[in-house]
C-alpha positions in Angstrom: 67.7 65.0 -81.3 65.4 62.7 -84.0 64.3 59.5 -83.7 67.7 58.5 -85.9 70.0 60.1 -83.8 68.7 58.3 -81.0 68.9 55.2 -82.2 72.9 55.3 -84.4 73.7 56.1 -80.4 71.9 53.3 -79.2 74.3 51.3 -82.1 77.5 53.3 -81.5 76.4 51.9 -77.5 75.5 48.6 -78.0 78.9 48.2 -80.0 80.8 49.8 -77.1 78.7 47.6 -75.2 79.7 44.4 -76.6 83.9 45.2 -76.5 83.1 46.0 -72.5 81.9 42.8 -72.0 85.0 40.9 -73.8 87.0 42.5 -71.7 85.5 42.2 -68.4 85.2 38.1 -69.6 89.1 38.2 -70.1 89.3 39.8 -66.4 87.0 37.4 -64.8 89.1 34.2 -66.7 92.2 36.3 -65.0 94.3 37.1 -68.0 96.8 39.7 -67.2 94.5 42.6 -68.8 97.7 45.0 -69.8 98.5 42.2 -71.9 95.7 41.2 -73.3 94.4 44.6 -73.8 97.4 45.5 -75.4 97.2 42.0 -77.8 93.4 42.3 -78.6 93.7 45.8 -79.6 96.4 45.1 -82.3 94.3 41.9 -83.2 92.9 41.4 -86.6 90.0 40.3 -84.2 89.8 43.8 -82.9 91.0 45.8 -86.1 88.6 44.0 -88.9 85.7 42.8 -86.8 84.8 45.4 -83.8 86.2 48.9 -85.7 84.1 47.9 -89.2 80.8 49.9 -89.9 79.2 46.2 -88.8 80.4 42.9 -87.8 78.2 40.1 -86.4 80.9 39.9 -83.8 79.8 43.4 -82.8 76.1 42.1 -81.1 77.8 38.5 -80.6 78.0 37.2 -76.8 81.4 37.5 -74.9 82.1 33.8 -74.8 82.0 33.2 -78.5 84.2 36.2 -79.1 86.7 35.0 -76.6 87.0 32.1 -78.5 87.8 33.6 -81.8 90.1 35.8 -80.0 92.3 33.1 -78.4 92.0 31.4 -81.6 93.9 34.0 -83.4 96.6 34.3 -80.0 97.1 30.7 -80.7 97.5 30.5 -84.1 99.8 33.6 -83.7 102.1 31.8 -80.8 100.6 34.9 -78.6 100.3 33.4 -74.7 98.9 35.7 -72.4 99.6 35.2 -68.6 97.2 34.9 -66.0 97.5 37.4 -63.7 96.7 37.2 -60.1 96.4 40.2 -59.4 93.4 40.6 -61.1 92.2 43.8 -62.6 88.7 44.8 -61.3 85.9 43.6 -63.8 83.9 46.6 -63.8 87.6 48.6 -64.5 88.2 45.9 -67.3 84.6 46.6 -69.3 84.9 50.4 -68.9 88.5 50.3 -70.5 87.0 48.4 -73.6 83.7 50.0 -73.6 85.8 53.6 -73.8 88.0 51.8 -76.3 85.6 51.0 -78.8 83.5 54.5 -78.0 86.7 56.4 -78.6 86.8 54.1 -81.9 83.7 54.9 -83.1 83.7 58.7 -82.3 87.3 59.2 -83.5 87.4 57.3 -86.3 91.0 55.6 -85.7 91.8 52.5 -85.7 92.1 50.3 -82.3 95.8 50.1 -83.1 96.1 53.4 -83.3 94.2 54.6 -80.7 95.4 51.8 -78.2 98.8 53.7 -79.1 98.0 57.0 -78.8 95.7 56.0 -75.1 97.6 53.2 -73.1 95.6 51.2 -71.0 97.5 52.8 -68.0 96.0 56.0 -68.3 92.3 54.1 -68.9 92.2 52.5 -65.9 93.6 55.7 -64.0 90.6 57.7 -66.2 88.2 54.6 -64.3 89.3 55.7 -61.0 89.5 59.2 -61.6 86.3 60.0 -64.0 84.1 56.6 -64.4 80.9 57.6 -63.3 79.8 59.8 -66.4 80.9 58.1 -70.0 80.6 61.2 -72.2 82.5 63.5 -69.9 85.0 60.9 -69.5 85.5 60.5 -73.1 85.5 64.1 -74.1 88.4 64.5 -71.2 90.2 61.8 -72.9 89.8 63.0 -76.2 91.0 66.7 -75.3 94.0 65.8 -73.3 94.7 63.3 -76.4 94.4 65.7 -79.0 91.6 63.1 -80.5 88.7 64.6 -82.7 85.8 63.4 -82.0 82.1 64.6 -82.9 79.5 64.9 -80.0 
């Protein structure tokens, strides 16, 4: 591995990175994550901004991105619930960190691949697999069918 290989997977990260962290937010303000999971990733937010080759949204805090996400909701009449039963914050930034690495790795949209991977079976991947990323994601992509480069 090159000096350039290491550092497009320190981008392809920090992007991943970034989506992990929206999520998580969205957990911690208690928004039904199924929900807004399933919202975001059909978002133009999500699907112009976070699966583009770059976006400034992509190194952009949490909090700011949160607010251009509800933004759009609002001025699409999407609500989401809060959701007492809260889904664990650390579960809510692995499902959009593996999101947006799947993203980047397959190629496919968030629409698509939020289709194809419902959050169900991401949260069940956290309990199951969380504790190595790549071997997580390659299980996800082979059992999906996905084509993904390593």
């Amino acid at each position: 591995m090159n000096i350039l290989d290491d550092m497009e997977r320190h981008v392809e990260y920090s992007k991943a990175n970034a989506q992990g962290h929206i999520f998580e937010y969205a957990s911690e303000l208690g928004y039904n994550m199924e929900i807004f999971v399933a919202r975001y990733m059909e978002s133009d937010f999500c699907n112009v901004e976070m699966d583009s080759e770059y976006s400034r949204y992509q190194n952009e805090l949490d909090v700011p991105c949160m607010e251009v996400i509800m933004n759009e909701f609002s001025e699409k009449g999407i609500n989401i619930p809060r959701d007492e039963s809260k889904t664990y914050r650390y579960c809510a930034y692995y499902v959009g960190f593996v999101y947006r690495y799947l993203q980047i790795l397959s190629k496919m949209s968030s629409k698509e691949l939020s289709r194809k991977i419902p959050f169900e079976t991401m949260v069940l991947d956290y309990y199951l697999d969380h504790y190595e990323y790549p071997d997580a994601i390659k299980t996800i992509c082979e059992c999906e069918g996905i084509n993904y480069c390593d």
